[in-house]
ROSE-4610 file (N, C-alpha, C; in Angstrom, 1 decimal, always signed):
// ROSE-4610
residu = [X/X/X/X/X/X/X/X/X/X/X/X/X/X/X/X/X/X/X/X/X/X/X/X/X/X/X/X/X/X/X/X/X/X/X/X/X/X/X/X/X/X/X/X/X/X/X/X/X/X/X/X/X/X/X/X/X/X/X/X/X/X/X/X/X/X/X/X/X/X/X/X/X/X/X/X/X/X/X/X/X/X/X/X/X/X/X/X/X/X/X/X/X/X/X/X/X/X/X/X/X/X/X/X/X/X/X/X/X/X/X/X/X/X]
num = [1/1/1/2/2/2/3/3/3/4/4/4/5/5/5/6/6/6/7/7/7/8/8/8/9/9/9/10/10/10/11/11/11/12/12/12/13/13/13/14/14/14/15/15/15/16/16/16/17/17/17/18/18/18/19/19/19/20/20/20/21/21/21/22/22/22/23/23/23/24/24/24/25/25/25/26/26/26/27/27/27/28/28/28/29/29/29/30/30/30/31/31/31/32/32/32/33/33/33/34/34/34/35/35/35/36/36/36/37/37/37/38/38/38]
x = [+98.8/+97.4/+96.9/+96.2/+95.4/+94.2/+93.9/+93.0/+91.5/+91.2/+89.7/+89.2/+90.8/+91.0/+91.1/+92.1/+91.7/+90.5/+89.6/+88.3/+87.8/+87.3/+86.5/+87.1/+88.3/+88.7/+88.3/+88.5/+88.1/+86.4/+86.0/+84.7/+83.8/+84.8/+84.5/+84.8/+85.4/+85.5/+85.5/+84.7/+83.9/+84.9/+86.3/+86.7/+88.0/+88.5/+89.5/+89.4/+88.2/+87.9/+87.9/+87.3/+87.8/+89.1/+89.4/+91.0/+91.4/+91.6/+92.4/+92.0/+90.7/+90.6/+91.0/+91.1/+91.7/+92.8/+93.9/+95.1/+95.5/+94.6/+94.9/+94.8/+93.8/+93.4/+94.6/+95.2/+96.3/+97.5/+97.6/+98.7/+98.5/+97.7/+97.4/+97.2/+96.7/+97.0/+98.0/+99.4/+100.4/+101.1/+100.8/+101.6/+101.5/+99.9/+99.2/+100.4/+100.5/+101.0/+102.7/+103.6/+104.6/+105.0/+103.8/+104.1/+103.6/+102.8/+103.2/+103.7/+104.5/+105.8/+106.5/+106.9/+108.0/+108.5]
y = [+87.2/+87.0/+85.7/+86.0/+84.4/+84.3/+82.6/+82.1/+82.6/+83.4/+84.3/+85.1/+86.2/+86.5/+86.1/+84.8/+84.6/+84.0/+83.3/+82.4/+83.7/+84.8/+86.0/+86.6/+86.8/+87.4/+86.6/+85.1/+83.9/+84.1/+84.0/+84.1/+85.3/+86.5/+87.6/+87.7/+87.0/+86.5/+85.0/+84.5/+83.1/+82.7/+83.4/+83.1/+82.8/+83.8/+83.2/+81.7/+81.8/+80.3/+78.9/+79.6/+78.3/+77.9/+79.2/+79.2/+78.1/+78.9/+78.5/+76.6/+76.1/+74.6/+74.3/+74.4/+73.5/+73.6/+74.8/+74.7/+73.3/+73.7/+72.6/+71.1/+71.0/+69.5/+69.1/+70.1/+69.9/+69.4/+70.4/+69.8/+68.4/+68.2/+67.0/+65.6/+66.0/+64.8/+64.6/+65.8/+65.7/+65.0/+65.1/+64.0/+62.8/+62.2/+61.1/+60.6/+61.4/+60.7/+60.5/+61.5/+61.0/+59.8/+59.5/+58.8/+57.7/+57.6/+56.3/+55.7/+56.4/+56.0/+55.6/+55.9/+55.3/+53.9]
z = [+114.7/+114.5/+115.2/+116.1/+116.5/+115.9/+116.6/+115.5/+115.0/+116.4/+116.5/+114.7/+115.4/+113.9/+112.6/+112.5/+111.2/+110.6/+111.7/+111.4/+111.1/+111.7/+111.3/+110.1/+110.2/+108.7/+106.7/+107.6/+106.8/+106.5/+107.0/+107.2/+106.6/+106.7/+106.0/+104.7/+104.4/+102.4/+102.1/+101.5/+101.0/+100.3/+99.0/+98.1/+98.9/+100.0/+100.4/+101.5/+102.0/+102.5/+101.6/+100.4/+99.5/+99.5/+99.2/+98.8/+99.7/+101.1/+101.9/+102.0/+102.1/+102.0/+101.0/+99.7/+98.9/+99.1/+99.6/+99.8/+100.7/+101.9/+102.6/+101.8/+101.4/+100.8/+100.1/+98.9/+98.3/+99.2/+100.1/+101.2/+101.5/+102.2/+102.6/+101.9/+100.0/+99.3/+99.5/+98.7/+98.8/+99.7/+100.9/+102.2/+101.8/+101.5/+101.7/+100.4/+99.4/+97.8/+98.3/+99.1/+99.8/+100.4/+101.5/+102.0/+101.6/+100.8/+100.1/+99.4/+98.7/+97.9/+98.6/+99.9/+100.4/+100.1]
């Protein structure tokens, strides 16, 4: 799948766009809270 598709496929459902940003957000705290424990 390239990215055309998923932005259009994303875009064609609002719940999985949520989804899919908070997933990321979650990821990305998560790093942030890793790496600073180090």
């Amino acid at each position: 799948m390239n990215a055309g598709e998923f932005f259009s496929k994303l875009f064609e459902n609002p719940v999985n766009t949520v989804i899919t940003v908070l997933t990321v957000v979650i990821i990305i705290e998560l790093i942030k809270y890793f790496s600073n424990r180090k």
